[in-house]
N, C-alpha and C positions, 0 to 999 in steps of 0.2 A: 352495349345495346347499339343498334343501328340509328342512323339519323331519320333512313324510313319509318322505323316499328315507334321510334320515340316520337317521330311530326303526326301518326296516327293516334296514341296517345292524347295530345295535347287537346286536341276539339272536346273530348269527351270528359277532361280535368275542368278543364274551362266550362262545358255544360252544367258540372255537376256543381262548381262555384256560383255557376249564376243562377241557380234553382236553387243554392241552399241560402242567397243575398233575397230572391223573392221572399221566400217562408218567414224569413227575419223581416221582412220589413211588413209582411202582411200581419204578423202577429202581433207587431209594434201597434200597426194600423190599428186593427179591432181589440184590442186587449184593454180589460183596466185592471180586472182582478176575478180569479177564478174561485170557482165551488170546491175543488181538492185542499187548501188551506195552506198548500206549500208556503215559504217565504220566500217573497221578493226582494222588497225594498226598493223599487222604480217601476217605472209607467210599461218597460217591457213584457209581455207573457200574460196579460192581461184579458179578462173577456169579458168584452163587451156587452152591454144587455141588448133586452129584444126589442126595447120602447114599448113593453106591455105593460097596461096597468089592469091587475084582476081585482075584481070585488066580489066576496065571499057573502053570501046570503046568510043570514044569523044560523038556520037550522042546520047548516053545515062547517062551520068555524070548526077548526082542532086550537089547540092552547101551544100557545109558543114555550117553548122548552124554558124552566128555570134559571137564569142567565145570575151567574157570581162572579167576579172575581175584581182586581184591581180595576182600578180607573187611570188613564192618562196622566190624573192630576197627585195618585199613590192613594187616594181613597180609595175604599171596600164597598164596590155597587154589588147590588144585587136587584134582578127587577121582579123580582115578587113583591116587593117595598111599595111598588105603586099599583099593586091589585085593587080596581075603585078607578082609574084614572085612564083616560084614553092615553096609550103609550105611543110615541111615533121614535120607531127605531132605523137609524139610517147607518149605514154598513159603510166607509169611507174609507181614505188611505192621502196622506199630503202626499201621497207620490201621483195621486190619478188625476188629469188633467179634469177628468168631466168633477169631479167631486168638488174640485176648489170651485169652479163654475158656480156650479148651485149652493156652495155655502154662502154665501149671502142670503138666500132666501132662507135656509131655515136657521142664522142666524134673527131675520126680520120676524117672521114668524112665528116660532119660540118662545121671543117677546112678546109678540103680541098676543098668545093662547097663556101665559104663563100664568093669571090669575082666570082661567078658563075651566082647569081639571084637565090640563094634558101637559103630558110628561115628554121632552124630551128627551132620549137617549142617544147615545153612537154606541158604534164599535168599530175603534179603529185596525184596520187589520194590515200585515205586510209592512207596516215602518219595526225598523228593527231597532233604531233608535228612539225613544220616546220623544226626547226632545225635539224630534221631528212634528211630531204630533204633537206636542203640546205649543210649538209655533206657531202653527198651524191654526188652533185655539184663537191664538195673541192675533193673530195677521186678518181673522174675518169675524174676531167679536164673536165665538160660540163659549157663550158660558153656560150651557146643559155641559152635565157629563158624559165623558163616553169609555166603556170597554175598551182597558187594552190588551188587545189580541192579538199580537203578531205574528204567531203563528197559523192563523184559521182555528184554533178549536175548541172556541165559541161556536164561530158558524157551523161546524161539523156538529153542533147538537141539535139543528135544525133535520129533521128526517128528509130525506132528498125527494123530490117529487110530492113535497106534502107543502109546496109554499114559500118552501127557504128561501132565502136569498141569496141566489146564486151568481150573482154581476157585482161587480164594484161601479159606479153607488150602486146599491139597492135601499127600498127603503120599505119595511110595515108599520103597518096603522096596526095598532092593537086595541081591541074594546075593552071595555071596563073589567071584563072577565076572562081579560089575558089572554081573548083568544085574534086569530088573525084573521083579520074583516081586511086588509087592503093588502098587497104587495105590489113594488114597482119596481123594476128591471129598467132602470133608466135614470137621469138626472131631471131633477124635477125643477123647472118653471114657478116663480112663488105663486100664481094663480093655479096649478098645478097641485100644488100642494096642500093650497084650502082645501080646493075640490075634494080632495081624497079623506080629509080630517075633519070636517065636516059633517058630514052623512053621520058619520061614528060618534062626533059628539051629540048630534039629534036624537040619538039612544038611548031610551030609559031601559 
């Protein structure tokens, strides 16, 4: 090869490296964890929420899919168990920066609804290691349980565009009759999270 055809070459290796170092570092940027269920295990490939929080009118609520399987801690959840109780379900991961964020608040919180009629839940999804997850537990004081789901497919039995929750965190309120009154595409503020839990326990 010529030293001309190969110094023509070079500009366009080089373009194609630093458009493929943007993509990585943009998806680094916005990512915490996506709606496909793939597994991660770290903060990269992650999506970000929208910072919406929807609230569902009672006459149109659908029922959140029947959720079983192990728990973090090797217990057997299942959330049909708490049909009667406002359920507040938060979708997490120890690898997602915004999740540790706001676990303090719904460690505080938790406690404080805990003789209330509301249930908290996780699901933690993308640690491939549990004892990642169950650190994680130890490190911000969450003693609810939570789904482990390291693969997505818990969340995959949420119907796509019917409410799921599609960001890492995400979080739903669920009313007494299992169905889904609140979802949030975002990390939630512990003032934040009254607000949403609230309205749903005013529910007879």
């Amino acid at each position: 090869m010529s030293l001309r055809r190969a110094s023509r070459r070079l500009p366009h290796r080089r373009a194609t490296a630093v458009a493929a170092a943007v993509v990585t570092s943009l998806v680094a940027l916005t990512a915490c964890g996506s709606e496909d269920g793939v597994s991660s295990g770290d903060a990269a490939g992650y999506v970000a929420g929208t910072g919406q929080i929807t609230e569902v009118p009672e006459g149109k609520r659908v029922a959140a899919p029947d959720l079983a399987g192990e728990g973090v801690h090797g217990k057997e959840l299942k959330l049909s168990d708490h049909r009667g109780e406002v359920v507040v379900l938060n979708v997490w991961g120890s690898w997602c920066p915004p999740c540790r964020g706001e676990a303090p608040n719904f460690a505080k919180v938790s406690e404080d609804l805990a003789d209330e009629g509301v249930q908290f839940l996780g699901i933690n999804t993308r640690d491939l290691d549990v004892a990642n997850a169950q650190a994680f537990d130890r490190t911000y004081g969450i003693e609810y349980p939570s789904f482990y789901d390291p693969s997505g497919k818990l969340i995959l039995k949420f119907p796509k565009g019917n409410l799921n929750p599609k960001a890492i965190p995400s979080t739903l309120v669920l009313d007494r009759e299992g169905r889904i009154a609140v979802r949030a595409l975002k990390p939630l503020t512990e003032e934040e999270l009254r607000e949403i839990i609230e309205p749903v326990m005013a529910e007879k």
